[in-house]
C-alpha positions in Angstrom: 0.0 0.0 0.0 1.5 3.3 -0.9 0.9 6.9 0.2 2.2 10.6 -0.6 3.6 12.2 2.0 3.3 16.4 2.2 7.1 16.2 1.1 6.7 14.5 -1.8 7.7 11.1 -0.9 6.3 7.9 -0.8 5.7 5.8 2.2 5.4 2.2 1.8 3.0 0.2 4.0 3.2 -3.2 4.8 2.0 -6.2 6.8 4.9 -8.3 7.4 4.5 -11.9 6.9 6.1 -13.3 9.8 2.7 -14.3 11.2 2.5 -17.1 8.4 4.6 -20.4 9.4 5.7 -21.5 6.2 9.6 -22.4 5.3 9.5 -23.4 1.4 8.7 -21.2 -1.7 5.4 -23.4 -1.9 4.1 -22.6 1.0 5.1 -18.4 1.0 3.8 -18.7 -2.5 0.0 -20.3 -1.2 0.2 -18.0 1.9 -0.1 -15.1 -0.6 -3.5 -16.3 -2.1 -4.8 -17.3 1.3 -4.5 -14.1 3.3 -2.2 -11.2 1.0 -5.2 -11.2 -2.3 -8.5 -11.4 0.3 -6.8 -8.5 2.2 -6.0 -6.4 -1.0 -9.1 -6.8 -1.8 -10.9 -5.7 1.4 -8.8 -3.1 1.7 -10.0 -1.9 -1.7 -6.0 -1.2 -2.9 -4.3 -1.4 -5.7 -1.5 -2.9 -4.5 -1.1 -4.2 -1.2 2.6 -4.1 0.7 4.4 -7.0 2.7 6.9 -7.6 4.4 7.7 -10.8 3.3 9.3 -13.4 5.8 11.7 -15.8 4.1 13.5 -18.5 6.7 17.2 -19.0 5.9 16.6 -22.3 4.0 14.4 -20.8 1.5 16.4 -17.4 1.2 19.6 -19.6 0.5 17.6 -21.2 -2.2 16.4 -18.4 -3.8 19.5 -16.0 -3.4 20.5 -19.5 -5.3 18.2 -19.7 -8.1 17.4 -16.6 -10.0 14.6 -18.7 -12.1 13.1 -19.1 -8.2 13.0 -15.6 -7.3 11.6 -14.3 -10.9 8.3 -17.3 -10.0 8.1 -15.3 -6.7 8.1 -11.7 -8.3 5.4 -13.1 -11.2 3.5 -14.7 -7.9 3.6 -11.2 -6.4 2.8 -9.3 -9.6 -0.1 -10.9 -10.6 -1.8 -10.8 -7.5 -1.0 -6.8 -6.9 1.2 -7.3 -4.2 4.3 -5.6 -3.5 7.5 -6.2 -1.7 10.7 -3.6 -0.5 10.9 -4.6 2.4 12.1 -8.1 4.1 11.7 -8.9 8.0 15.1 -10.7 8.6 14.8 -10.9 12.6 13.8 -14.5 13.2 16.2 -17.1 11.3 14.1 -20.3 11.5 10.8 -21.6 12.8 9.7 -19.0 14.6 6.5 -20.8 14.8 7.7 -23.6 16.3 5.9 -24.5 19.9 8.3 -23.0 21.6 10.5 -20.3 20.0 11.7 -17.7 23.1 15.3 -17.2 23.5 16.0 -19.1 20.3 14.6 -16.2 17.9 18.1 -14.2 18.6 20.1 -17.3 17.6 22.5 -17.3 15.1 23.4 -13.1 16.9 25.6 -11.2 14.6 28.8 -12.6 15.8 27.8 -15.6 14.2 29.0 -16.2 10.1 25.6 -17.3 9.9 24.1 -14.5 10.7 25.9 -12.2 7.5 25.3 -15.2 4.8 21.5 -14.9 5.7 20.6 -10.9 5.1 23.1 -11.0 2.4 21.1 -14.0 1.0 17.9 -11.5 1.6 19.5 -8.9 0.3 20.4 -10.5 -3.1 16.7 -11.6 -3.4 15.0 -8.2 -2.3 17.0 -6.6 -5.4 15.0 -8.9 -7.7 11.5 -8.6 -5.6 11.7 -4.5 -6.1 9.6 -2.7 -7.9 10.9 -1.1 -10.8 10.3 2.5 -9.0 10.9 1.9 -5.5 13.8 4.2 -4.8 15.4 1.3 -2.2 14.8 -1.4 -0.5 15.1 -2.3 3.6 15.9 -5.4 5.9 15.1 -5.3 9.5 17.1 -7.7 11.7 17.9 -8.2 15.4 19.6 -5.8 17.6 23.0 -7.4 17.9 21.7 -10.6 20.3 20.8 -11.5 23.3 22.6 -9.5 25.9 24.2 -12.3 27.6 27.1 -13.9 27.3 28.2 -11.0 25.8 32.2 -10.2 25.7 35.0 -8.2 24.1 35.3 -10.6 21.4 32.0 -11.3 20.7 32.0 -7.7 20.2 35.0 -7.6 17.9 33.4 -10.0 16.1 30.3 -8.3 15.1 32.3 -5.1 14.2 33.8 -7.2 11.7 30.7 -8.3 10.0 29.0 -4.9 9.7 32.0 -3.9 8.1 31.5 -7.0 5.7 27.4 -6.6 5.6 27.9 -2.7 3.9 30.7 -4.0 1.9 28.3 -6.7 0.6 25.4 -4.4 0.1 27.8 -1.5 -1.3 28.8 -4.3 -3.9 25.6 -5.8 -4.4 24.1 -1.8 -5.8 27.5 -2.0 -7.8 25.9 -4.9 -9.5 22.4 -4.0 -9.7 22.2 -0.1 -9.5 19.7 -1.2 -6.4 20.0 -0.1 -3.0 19.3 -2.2 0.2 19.9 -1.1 3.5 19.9 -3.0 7.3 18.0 -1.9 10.4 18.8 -3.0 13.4 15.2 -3.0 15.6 16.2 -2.5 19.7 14.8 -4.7 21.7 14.2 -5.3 25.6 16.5 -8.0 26.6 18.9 -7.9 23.8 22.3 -5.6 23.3 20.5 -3.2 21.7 17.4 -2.8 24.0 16.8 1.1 23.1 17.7 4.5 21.0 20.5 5.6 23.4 22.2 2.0 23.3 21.9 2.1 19.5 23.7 5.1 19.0 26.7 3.5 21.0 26.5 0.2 19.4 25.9 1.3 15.8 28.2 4.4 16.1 30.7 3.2 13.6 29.0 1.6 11.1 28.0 2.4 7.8 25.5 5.1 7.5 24.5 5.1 4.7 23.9 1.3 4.3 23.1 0.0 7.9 20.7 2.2 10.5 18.0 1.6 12.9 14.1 -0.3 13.0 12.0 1.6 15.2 9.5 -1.0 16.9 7.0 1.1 18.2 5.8 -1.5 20.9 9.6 -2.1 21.5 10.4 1.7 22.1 6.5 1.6 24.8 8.3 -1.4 27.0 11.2 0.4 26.6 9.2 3.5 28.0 10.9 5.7 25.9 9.6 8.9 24.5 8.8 8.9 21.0 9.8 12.2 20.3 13.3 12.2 22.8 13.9 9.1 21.1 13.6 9.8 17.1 15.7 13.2 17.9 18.5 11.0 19.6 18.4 9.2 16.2 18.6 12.1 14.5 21.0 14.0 16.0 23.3 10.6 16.2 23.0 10.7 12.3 21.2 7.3 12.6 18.9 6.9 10.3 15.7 5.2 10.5 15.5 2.4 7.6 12.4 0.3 8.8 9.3 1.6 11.3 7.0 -1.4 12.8 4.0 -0.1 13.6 2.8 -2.1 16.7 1.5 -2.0 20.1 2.2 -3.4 23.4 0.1 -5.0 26.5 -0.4 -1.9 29.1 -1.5 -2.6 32.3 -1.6 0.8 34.9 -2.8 -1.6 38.5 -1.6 -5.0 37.7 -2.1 -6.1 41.0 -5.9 -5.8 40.1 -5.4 -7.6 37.0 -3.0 -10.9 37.6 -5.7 -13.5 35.9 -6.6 -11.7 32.9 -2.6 -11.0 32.5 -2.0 -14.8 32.6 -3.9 -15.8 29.8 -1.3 -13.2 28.1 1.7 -15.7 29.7 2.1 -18.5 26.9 4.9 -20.9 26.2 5.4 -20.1 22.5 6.9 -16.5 22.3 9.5 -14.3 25.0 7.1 -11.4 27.0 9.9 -9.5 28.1 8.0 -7.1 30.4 9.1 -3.9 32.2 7.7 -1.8 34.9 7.3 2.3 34.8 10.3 4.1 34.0 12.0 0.1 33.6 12.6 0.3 37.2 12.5 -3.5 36.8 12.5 -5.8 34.5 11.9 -9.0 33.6 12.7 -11.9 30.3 9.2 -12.8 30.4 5.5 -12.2 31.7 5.4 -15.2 33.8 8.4 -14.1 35.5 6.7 -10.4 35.8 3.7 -12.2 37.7 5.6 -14.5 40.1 7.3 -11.4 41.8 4.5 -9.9 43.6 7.0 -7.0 45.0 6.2 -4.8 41.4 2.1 -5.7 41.4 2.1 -1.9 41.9 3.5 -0.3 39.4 2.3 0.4 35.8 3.7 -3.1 33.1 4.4 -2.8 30.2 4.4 -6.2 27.9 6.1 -7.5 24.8 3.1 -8.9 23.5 2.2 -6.9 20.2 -2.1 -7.0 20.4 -4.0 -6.5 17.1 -3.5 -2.5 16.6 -7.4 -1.7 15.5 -9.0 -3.5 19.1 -8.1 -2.6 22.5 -7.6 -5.9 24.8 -10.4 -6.9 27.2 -10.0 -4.4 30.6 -8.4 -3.8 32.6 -5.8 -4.1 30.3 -4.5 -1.6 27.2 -2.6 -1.5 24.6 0.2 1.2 23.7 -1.3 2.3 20.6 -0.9 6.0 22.2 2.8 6.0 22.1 2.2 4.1 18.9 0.4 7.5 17.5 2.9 9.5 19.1 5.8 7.9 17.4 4.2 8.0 13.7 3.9 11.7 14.5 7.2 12.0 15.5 8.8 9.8 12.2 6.6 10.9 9.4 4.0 13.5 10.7 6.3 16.9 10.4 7.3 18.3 7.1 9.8 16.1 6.2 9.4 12.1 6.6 12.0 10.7 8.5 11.4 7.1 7.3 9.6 6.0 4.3 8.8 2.2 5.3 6.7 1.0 7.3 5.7 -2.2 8.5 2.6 -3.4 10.6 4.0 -6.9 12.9 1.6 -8.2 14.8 3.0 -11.7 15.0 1.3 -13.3 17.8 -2.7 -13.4 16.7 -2.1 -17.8 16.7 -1.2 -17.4 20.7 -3.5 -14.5 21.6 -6.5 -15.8 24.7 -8.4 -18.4 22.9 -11.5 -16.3 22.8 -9.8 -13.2 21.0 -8.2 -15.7 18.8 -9.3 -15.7 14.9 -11.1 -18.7 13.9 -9.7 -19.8 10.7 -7.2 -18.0 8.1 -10.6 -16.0 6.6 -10.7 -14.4 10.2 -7.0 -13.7 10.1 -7.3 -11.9 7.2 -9.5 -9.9 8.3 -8.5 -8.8 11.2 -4.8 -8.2 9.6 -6.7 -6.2 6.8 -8.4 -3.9 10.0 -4.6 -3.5 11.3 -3.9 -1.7 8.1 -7.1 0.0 7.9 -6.1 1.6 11.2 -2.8 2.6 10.3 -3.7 4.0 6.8 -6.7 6.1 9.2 -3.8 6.7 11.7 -1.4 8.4 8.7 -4.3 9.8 7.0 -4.6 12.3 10.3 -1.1 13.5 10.0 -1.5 14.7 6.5 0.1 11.6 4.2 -2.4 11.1 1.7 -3.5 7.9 -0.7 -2.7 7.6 -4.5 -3.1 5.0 -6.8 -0.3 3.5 -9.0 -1.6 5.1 -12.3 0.8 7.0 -15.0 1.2 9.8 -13.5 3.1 8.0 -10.4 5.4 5.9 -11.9 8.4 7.1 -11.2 7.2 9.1 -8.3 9.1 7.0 -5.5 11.7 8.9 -3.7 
């Protein structure tokens, strides 16, 4: 889904496909008529955005197999869907009953780590459409913060040096730009802005930068604002936006059962008190210490952005509103893609669960609905993709 900003540019939206569990080409390929079309079309858009989730077996294969990756742009094509952007965070079965600490595994200091967003890189040059002025990857914030040493350090130093070298060779070779955003994350190395000024200070600017999570920057408890003018002033730039929400809860201690059906085996809840006074790797962790029942949670637990969770919980969606103001709603857009990741809908209470991939669809299609009313209010603006827009994508 595309959309003029004030300042001329256009911003990409997109629901990122991680919430499908498929691994093979076959299976991205039916996930695309089963939810991407139905949504497109309920969304009345000419041409619907992802953010397409490829595991690194199948991105081997297709950074492989050019003949594989044209199928994949004709599959996309002829369905109206379109893809710049690639969610390179979770490595492999991140469906998988239980995922947790395992999504940050292979971290950056691994070789692993490098072959697989050069891989996505390689295949998001052939997935682009012909006007979109670049293309992004969003990938984890270093790794989990512990063990974490001098040389693991040195080590990941080494491969951002390699990863813009790669992707400053790879626009030799295709006159197509890619750049890597590293998304902080509660937990990790990289858990907010300030750390990723310090982390990221020496890399390559103009190839690597920063994904701002918006429910990762609420259980932070950062403020939007403060936080996209740290960026800025760093000369970080913002490659990638996810535009989700986190579980709020302001009296916890009034609250502990509806929490728990929140506290499931599948996905890590990191969860942080007011001001991150404390904190904690997971929800069930949060509700065994009955020391911080009074103070305000915040939960990583990204809810379905257009419905508020049953009370007396909330979700974040006002810091969400205040960091889409911050990133695209002044006169300049700081970031042009964005990317709506609401991953957990298959682990969400049973009774708020959808019933069947039609449901899904739905309710993914009233995520974007949301947004696109969301950026409508600060001014950016629908078009369609008719003559006099080709071209316009800057």
């Amino acid at each position: 889904m595309r959309l003029r900003h004030p300042d001329g540019q256009t911003v990409h939206l997109a629901y990122c496909t991680n919430v499908h569990p498929a691994e093979d080409l076959n299976g991205i390929v039916g996930q695309l008529s089963t939810y991407a079309t139905p949504m497109r079309e309920r969304l009345d858009t000419d041409v619907l955005g992802l953010g397409l989730w490829l595991s690194a077996g199948v991105a081997a294969e297709l950074a492989a197999d050019a003949s594989a990756r044209r199928r994949l742009r004709r599959e996309l094509d002829v369905r109206g869907l379109e893809v710049v952007t690639l969610n390179g965070f979770p490595y492999r079965e991140f469906h998988a009953p239980v995922v947790k600490r395992a999504v940050y595994v292979p971290d950056w200091a691994d070789p692993a780590r490098l072959r697989y967003t050069l891989d996505l890189a390689r295949i998001l040059v052939d997935l682009l459409p012909d006007d979109a002025a670049r293309g992004s990857i969003s990938t984890l914030p270093l790794g989990w913060r512990e063990p974490w040493d001098g040389p693991q350090a040195a080590r990941v130093a080494r491969a951002l040096d390699a990863l813009a070298q790669g992707l400053a060779g790879l626009e030799v070779l295709t006159g197509r730009t890619i750049r890597v955003a590293f998304e902080p994350e509660p937990g990790c190395v990289i858990e907010n802005t300030l750390q990723a000024t310090v982390h990221l200070a020496r890399v390559d600017r103009q190839r690597l930068g920063v994904c701002v999570d918006l429910a990762h920057l609420a259980c932070a408890w950062e403020d939007p604002v403060a936080a996209v003018q740290r960026l800025a002033r760093a000369g970080l730039p913002v490659v990638k936006v996810q535009v989700s929400a986190a579980l709020e809860i302001a009296a916890p201690a009034a609250a502990r059962e509806t929490l728990g059906r929140y506290a499931e085996p599948r996905f890590l809840h990191q969860t942080r008190t007011s001001g991150c006074r404390h904190s904690f790797d997971d929800l069930d962790e949060a509700l065994a210490d009955a020391t911080v029942a009074g103070e305000p949670w915040r939960v990583h637990y990204h809810v379905p952005l257009h419905a508020e969770p049953e009370p007396p919980l909330q979700s974040t969606t006002a810091v969400l509103r205040a960091g889409l103001a911050a990133l695209v709603g002044g006169p300049v857009a700081a970031c042009d893609h964005l990317e709506v990741e609401t991953y957990t809908w298959g682990v969400l209470p049973l009774d708020r669960r959808p019933d069947g991939p039609r449901a899904l669809a739905h309710g993914m299609a009233a995520e974007l609905a949301w947004t696109r009313d969301t950026l409508h209010d600060l001014g950016i603006k629908d078009f369609s993709l008719g003559a006099d827009d080709r071209g316009a994508t800057t």
